[in-house]
C-alpha positions, 0 to 999 in steps of 0.5 A: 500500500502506498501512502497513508489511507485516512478510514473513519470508524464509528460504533455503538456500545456494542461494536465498541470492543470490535472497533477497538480491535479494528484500530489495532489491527489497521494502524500497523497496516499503513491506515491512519484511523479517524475515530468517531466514536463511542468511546467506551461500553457505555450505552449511546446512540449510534445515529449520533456517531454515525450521522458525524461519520458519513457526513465526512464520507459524503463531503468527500473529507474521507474516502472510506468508513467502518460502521459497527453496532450489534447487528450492522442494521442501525448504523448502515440505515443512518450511513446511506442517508446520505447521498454520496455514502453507500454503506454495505452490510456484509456478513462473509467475504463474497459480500464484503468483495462484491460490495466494491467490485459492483457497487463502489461502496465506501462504507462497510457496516459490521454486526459486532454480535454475529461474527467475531474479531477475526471474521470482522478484520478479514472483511474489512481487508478484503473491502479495503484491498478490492477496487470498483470494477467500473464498466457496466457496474458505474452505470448502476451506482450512478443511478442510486443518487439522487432519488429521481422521481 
């Protein structure tokens, strides 16, 4: 990898061990992390740590995010309010890999409670090391925003 990738990272409560672990694991890896929040195992609301997050990502201030709560749901619901963010929630490796090769998603969304550590590091590396295929896969993405009615 060259260069230093800034990624932002946020969680609840809930994914706040899996973040830290995530921190630890990315930073030797070469990637500046940008920590959102929470800060601690104490209970908070994510859209509060999420809404900071996916604004950065959609202003274009940071190019990719780790979302995390306990099921992944929450915090992917409140990143894809925005229309530059396009969060996936991935549970395996296809999922993580097929989230940027035909979506360009820039936001990957984990559930702390269904998968451990390891599995979690494993996609976010395989999220962070696949490029969007592009071709026929931009025409779709460039479809998803804004809503046209």
């Amino acid at each position: 990898m060259s260069g230093t990738q800034i990624l932002a990272i946020g969680s609840d409560h809930a994914g706040y061990n899996l973040k830290q672990t995530l921190i630890q694991e990315l930073q030797p890896l070469g990637y500046e992390m940008l920590d959102f929040g929470c800060h601690s195992i104490q209970s908070v609301d994510y859209p509060d740590i999420i809404h900071p997050l996916a604004r950065a990502i959609n202003e274009g201030k940071i190019d990719r995010g780790i979302v995390i709560c306990g099921s992944g749901i929450g915090v992917s619901i409140v990143a894809n309010k925005y229309p530059n963010v396009r969060a996936a929630l991935c549970h395996d490796e296809e999922a993580s890999r097929l989230s940027r090769l035909h979506n360009d998603a820039n936001v990957i969304a984990l559930g702390a409670r269904f998968m451990t550590e390891d599995k979690a590091l494993t996609l976010v590396r395989v999220f962070l090391k696949t490029a969007f295929e592009g071709g026929r896969h931009s025409i779709r993405v460039n479809k998803i925003s804004p809503v046209r009615e």
